[in-house]
PDB file of N, CA, C, O and CB in Angstrom:
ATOM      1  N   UNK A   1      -2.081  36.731  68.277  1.00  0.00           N
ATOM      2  CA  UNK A   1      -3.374  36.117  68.040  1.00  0.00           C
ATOM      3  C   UNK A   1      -4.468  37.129  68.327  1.00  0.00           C
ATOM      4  O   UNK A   1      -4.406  38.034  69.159  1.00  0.00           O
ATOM      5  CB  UNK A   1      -3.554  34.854  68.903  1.00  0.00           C
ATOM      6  N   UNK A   2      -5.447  36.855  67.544  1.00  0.00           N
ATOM      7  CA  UNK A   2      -6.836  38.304  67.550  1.00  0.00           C
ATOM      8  C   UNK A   2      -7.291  37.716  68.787  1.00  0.00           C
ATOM      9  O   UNK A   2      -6.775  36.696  69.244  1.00  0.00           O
ATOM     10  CB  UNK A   2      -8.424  38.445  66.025  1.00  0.00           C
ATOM     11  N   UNK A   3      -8.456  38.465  69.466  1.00  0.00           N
ATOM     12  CA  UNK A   3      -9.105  38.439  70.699  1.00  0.00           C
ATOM     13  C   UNK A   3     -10.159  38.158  70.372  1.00  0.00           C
ATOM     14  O   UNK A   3     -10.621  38.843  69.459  1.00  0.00           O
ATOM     15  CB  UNK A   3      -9.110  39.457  71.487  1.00  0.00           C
ATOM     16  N   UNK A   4     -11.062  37.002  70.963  1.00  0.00           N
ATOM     17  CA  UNK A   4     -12.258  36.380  70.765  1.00  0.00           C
ATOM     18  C   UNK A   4     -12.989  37.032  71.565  1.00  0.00           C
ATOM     19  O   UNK A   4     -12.827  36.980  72.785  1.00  0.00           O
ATOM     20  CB  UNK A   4     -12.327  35.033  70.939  1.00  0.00           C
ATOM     21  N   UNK A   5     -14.366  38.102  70.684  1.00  0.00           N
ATOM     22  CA  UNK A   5     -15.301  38.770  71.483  1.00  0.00           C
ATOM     23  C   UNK A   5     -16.209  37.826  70.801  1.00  0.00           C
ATOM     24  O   UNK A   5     -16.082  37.570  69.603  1.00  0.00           O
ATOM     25  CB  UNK A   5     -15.515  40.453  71.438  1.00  0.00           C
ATOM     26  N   UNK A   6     -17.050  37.346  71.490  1.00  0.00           N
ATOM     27  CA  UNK A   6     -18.144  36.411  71.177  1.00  0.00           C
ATOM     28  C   UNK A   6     -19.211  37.883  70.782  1.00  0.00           C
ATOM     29  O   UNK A   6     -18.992  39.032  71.166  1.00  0.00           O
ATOM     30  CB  UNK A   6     -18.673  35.140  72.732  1.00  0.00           C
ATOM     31  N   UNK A   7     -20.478  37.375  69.843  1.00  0.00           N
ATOM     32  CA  UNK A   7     -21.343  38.562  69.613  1.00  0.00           C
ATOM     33  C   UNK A   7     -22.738  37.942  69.118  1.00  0.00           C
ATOM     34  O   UNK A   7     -22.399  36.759  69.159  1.00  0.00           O
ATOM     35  CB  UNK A   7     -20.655  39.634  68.472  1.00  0.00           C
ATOM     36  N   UNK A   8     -23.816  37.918  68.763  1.00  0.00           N
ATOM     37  CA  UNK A   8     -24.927  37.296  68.519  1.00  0.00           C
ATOM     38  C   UNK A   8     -24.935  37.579  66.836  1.00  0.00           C
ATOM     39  O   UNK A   8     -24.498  38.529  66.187  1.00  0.00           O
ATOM     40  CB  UNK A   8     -26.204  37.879  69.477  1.00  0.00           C
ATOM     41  N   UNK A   9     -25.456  36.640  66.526  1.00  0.00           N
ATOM     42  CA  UNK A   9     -25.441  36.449  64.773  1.00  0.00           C
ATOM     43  C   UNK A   9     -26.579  34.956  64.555  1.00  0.00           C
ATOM     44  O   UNK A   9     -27.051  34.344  65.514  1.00  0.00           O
ATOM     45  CB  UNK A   9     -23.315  35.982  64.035  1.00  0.00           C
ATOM     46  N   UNK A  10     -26.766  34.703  63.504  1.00  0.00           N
ATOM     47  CA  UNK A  10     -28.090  34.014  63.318  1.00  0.00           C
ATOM     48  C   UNK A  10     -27.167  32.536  62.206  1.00  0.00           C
ATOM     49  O   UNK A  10     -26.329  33.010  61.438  1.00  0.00           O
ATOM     50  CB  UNK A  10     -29.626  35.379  62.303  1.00  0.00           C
ATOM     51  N   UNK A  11     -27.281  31.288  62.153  1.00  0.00           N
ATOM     52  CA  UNK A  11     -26.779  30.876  61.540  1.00  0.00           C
ATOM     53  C   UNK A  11     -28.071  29.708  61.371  1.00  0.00           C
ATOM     54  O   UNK A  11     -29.092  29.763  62.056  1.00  0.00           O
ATOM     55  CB  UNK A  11     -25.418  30.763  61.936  1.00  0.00           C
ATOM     56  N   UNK A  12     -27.835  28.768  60.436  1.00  0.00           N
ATOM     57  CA  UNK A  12     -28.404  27.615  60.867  1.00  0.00           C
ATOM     58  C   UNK A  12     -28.713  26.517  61.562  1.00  0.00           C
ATOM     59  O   UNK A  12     -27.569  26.137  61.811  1.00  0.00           O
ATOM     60  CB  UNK A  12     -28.370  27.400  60.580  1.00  0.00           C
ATOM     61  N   UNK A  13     -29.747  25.353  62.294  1.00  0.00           N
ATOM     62  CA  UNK A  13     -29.927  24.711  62.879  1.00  0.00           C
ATOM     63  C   UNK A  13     -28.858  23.556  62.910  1.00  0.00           C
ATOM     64  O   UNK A  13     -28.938  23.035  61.798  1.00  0.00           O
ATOM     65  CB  UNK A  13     -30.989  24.603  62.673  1.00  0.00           C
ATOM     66  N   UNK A  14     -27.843  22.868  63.687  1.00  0.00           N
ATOM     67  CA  UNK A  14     -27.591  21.514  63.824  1.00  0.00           C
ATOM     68  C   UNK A  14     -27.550  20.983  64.859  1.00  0.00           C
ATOM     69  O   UNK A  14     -27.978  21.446  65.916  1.00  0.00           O
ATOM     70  CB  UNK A  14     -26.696  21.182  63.387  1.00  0.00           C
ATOM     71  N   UNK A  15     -26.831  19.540  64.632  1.00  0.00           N
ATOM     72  CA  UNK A  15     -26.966  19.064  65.885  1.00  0.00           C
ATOM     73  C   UNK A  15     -25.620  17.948  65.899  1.00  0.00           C
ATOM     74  O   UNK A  15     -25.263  17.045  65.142  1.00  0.00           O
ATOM     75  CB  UNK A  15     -28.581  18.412  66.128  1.00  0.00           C
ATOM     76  N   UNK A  16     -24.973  18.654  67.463  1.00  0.00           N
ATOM     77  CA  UNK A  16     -23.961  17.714  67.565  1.00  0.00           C
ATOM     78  C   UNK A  16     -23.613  17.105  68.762  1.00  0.00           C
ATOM     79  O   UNK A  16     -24.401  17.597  69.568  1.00  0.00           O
ATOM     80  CB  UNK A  16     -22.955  18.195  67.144  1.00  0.00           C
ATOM     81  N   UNK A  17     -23.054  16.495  69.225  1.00  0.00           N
ATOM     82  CA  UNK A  17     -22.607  15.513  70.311  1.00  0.00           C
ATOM     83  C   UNK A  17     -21.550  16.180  71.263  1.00  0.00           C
ATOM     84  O   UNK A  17     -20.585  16.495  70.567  1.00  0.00           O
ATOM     85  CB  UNK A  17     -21.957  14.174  69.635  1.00  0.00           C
ATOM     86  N   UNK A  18     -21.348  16.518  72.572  1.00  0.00           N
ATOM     87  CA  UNK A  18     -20.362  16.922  73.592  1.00  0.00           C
ATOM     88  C   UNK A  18     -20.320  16.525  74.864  1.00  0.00           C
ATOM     89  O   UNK A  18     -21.438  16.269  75.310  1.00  0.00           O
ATOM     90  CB  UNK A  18     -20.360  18.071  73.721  1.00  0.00           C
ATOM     91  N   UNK A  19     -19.504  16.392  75.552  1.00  0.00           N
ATOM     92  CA  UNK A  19     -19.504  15.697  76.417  1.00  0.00           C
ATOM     93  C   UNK A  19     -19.844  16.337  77.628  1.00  0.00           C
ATOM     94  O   UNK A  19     -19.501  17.518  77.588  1.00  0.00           O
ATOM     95  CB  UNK A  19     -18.507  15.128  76.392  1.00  0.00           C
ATOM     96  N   UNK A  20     -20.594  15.893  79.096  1.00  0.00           N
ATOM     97  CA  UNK A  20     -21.458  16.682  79.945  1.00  0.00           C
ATOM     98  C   UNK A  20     -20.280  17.908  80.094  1.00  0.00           C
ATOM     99  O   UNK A  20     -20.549  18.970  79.532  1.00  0.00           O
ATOM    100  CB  UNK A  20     -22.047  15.810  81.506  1.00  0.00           C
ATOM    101  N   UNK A  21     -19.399  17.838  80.593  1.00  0.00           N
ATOM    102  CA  UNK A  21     -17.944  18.692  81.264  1.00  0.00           C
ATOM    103  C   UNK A  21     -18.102  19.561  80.017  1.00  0.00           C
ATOM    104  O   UNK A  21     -18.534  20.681  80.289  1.00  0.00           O
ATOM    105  CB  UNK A  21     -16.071  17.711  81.503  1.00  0.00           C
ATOM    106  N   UNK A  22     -17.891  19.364  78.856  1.00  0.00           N
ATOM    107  CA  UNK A  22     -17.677  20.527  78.062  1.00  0.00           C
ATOM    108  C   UNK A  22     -18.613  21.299  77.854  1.00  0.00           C
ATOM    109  O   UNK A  22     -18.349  22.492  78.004  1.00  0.00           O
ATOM    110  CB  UNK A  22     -17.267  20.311  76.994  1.00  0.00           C
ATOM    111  N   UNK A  23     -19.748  21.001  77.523  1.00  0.00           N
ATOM    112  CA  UNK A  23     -21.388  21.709  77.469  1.00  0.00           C
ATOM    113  C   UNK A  23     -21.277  22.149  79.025  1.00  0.00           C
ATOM    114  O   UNK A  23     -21.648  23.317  78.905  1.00  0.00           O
ATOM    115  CB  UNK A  23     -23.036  20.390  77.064  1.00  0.00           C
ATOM    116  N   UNK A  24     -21.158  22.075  79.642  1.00  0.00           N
ATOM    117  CA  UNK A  24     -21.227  23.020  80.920  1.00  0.00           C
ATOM    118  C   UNK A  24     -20.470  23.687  81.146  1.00  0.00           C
ATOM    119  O   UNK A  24     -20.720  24.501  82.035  1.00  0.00           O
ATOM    120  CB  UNK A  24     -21.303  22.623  81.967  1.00  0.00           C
ATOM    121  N   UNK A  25     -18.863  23.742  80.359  1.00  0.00           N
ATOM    122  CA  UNK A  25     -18.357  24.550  80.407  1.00  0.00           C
ATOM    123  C   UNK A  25     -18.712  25.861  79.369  1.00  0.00           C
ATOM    124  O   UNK A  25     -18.722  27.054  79.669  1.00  0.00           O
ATOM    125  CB  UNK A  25     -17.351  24.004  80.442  1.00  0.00           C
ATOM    126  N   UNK A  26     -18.901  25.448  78.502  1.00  0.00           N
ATOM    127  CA  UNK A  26     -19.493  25.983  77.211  1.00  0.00           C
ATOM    128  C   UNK A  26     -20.776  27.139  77.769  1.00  0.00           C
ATOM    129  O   UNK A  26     -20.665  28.360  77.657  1.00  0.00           O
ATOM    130  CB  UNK A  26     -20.178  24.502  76.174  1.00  0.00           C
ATOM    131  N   UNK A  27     -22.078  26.369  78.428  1.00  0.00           N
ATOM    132  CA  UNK A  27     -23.024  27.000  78.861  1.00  0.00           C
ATOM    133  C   UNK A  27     -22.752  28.419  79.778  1.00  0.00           C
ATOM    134  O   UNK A  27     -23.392  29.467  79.863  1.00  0.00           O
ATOM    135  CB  UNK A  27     -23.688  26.018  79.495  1.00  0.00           C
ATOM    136  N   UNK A  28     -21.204  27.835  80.567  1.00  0.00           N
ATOM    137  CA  UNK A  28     -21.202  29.019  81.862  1.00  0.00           C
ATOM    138  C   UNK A  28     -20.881  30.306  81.184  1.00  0.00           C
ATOM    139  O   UNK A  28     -21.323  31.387  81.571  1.00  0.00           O
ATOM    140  CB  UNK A  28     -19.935  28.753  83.184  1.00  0.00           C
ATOM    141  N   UNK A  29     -19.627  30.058  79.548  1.00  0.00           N
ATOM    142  CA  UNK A  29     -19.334  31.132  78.953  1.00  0.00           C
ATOM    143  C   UNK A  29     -20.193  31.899  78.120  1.00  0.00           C
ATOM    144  O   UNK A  29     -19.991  33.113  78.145  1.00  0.00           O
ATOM    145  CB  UNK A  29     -18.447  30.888  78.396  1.00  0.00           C
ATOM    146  N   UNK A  30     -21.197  31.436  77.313  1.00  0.00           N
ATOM    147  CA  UNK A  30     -22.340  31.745  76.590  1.00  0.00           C
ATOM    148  C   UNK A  30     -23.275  32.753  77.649  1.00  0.00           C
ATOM    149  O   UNK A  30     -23.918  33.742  77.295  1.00  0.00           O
ATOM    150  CB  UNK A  30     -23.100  30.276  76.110  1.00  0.00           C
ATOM    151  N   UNK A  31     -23.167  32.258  78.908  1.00  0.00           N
ATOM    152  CA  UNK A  31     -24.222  32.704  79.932  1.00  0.00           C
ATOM    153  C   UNK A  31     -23.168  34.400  80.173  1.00  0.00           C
ATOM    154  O   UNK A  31     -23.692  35.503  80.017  1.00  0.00           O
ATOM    155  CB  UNK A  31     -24.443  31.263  81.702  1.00  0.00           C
ATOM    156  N   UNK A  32     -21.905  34.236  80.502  1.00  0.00           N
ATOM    157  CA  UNK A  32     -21.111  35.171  80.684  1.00  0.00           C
ATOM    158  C   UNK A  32     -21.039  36.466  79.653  1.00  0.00           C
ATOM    159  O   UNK A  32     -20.690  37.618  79.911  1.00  0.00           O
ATOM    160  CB  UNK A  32     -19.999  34.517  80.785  1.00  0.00           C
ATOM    161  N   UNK A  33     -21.387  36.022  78.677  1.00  0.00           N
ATOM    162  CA  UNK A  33     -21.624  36.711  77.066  1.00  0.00           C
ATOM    163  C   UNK A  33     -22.696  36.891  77.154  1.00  0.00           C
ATOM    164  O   UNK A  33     -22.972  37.994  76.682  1.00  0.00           O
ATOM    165  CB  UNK A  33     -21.383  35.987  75.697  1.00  0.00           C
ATOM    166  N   UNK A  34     -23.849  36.184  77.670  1.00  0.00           N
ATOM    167  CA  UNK A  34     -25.216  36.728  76.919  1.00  0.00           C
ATOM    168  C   UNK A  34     -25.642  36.370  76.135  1.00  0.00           C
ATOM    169  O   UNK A  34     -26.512  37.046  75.586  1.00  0.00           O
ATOM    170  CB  UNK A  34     -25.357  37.669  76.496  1.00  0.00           C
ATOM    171  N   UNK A  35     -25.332  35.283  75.695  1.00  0.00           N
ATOM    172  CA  UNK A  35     -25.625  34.931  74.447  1.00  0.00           C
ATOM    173  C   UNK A  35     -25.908  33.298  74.010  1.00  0.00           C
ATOM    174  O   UNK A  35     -25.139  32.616  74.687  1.00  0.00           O
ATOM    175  CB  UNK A  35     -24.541  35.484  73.753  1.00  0.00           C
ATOM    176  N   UNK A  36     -26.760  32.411  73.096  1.00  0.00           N
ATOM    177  CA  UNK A  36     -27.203  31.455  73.201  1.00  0.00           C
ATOM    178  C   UNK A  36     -25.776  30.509  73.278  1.00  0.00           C
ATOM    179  O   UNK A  36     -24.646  30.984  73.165  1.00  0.00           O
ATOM    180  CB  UNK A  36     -28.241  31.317  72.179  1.00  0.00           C
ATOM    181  N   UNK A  37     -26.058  29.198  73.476  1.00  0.00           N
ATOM    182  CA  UNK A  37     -25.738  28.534  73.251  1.00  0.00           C
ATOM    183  C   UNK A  37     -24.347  27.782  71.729  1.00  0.00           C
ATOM    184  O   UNK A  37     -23.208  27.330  71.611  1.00  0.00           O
ATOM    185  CB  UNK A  37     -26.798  28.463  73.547  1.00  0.00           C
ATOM    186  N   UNK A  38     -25.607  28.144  70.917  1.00  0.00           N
ATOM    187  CA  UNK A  38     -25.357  27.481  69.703  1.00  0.00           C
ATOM    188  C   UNK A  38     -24.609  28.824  68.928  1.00  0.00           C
ATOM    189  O   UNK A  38     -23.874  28.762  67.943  1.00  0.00           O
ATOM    190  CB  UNK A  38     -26.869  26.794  68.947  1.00  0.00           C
ATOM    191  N   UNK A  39     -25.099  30.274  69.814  1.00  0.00           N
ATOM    192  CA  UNK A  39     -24.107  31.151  69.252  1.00  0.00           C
ATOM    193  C   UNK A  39     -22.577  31.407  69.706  1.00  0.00           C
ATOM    194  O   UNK A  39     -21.696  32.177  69.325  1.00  0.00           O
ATOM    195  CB  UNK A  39     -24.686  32.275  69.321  1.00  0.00           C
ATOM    196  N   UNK A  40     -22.645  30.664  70.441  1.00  0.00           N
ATOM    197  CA  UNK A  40     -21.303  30.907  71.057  1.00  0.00           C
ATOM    198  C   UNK A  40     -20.581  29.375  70.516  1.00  0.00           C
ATOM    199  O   UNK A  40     -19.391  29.446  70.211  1.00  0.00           O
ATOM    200  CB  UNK A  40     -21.405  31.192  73.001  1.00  0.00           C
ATOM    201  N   UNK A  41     -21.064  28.415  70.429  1.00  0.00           N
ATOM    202  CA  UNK A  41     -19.816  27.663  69.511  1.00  0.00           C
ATOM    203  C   UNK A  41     -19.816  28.099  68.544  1.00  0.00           C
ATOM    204  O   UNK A  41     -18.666  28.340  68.176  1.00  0.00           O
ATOM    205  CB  UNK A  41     -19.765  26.297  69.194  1.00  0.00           C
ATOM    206  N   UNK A  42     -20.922  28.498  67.502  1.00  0.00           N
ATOM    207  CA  UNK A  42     -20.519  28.925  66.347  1.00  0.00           C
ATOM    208  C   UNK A  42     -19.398  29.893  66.299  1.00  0.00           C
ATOM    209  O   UNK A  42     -18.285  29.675  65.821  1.00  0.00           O
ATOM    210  CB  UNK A  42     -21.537  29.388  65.768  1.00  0.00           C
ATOM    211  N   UNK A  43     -19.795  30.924  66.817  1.00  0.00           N
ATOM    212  CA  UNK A  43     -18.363  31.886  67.012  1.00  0.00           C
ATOM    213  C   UNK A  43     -16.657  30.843  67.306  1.00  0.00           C
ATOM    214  O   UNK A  43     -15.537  31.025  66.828  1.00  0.00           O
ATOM    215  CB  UNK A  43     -18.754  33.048  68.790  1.00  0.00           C
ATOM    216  N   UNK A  44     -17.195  29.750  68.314  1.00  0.00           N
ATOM    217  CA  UNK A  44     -15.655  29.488  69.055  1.00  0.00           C
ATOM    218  C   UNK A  44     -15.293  28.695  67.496  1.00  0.00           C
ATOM    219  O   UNK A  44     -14.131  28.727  67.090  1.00  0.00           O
ATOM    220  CB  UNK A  44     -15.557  28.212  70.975  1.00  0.00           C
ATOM    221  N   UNK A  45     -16.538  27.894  66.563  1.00  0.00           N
ATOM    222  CA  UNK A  45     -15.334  27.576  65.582  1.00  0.00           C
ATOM    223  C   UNK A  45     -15.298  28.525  64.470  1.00  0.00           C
ATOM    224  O   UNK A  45     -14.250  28.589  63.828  1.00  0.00           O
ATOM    225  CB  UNK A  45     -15.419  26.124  64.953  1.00  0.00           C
ATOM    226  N   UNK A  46     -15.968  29.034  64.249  1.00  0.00           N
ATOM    227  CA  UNK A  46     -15.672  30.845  63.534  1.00  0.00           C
ATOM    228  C   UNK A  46     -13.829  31.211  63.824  1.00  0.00           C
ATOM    229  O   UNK A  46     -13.136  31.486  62.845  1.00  0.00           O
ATOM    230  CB  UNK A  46     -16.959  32.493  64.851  1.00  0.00           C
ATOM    231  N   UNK A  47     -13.340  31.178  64.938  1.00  0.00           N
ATOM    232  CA  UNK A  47     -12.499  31.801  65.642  1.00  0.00           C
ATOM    233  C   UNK A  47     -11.241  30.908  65.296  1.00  0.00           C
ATOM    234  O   UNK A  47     -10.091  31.281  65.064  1.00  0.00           O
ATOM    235  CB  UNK A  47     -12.942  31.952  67.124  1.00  0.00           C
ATOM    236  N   UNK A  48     -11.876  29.359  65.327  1.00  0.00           N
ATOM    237  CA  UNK A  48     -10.825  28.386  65.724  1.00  0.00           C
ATOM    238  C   UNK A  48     -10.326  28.427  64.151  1.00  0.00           C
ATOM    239  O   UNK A  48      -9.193  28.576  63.692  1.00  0.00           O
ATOM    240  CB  UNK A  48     -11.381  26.732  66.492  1.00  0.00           C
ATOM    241  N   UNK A  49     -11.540  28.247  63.528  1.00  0.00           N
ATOM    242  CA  UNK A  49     -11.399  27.749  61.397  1.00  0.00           C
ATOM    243  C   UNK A  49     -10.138  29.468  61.228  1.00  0.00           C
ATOM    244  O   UNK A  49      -9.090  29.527  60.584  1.00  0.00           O
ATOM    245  CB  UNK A  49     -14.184  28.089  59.771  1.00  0.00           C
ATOM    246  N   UNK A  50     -10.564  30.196  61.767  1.00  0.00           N
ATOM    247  CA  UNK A  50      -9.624  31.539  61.292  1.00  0.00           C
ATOM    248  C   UNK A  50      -8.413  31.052  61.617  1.00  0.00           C
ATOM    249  O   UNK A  50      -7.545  31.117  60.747  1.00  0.00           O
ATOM    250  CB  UNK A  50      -9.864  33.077  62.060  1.00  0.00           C
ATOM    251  N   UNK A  51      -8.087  30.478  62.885  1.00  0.00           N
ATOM    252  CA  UNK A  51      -6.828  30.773  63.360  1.00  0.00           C
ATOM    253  C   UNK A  51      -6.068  29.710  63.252  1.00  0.00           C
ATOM    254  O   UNK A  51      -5.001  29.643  63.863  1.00  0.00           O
ATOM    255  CB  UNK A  51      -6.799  31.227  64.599  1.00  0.00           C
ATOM    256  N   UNK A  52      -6.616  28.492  62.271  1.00  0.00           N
ATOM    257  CA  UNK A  52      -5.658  27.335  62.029  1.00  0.00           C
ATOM    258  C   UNK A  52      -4.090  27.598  61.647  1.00  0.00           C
ATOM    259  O   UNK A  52      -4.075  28.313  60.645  1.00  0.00           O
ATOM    260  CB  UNK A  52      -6.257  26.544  60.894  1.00  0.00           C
ATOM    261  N   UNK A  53      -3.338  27.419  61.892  1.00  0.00           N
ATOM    262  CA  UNK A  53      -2.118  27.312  60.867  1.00  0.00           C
ATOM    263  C   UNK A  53      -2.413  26.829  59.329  1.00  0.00           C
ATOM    264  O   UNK A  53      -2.695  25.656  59.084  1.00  0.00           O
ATOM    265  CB  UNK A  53      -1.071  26.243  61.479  1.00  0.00           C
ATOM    266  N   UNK A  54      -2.330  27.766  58.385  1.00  0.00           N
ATOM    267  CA  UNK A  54      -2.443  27.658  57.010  1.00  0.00           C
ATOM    268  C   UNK A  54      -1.296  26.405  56.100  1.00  0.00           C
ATOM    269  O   UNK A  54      -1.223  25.890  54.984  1.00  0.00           O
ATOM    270  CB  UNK A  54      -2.181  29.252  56.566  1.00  0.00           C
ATOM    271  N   UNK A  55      -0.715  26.382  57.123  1.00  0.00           N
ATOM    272  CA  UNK A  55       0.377  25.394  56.428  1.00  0.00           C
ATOM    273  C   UNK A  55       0.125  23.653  56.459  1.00  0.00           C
ATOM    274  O   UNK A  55       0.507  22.702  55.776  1.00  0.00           O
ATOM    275  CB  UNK A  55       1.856  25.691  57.269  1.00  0.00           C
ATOM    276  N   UNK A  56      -0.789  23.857  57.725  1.00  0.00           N
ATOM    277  CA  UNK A  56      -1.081  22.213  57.981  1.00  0.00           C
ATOM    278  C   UNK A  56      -2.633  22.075  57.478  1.00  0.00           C
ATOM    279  O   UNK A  56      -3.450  21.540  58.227  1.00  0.00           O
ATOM    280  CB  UNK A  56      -0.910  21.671  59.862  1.00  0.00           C
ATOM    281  N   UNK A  57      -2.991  22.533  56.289  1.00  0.00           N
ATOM    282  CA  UNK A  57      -4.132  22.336  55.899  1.00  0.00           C
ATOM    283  C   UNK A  57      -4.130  20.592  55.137  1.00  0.00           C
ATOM    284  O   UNK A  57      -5.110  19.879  54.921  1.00  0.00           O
ATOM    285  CB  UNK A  57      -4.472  23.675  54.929  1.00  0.00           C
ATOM    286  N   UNK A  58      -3.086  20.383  54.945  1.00  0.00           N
ATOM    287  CA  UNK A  58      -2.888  19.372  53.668  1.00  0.00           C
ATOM    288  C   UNK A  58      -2.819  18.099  54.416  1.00  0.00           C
ATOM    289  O   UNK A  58      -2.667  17.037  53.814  1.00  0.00           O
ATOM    290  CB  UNK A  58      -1.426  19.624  52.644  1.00  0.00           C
TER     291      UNK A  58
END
């Protein structure tokens, strides 16, 4: 499996729902990186959409 370096990149605005425990977990790693918020999930599903198993798409 590739190695997730989180990195800053610009995407568009949304808005979604998480639960307190995960957004704070989320926040401590973003903070660890340097990097916003909303850039660091984007990356984690950047990372996750890459690394699905191709077979269970269907």
């Amino acid at each position: 499996m590739a190695n997730f370096i989180p990195k800053q990149y610009k995407k568009e605005a949304t808005t979604i729902r998480l639960d307190s425990e995960k957004l704070e977990k989320i926040d401590k790693m973003a903070a660890k990186y340097n990097i916003s918020r909303s850039a660091f999930i984007n990356q984690c599903i950047d990372y996750a959409l890459e690394n699905m198993d191709k077979n269970k798409d269907k």
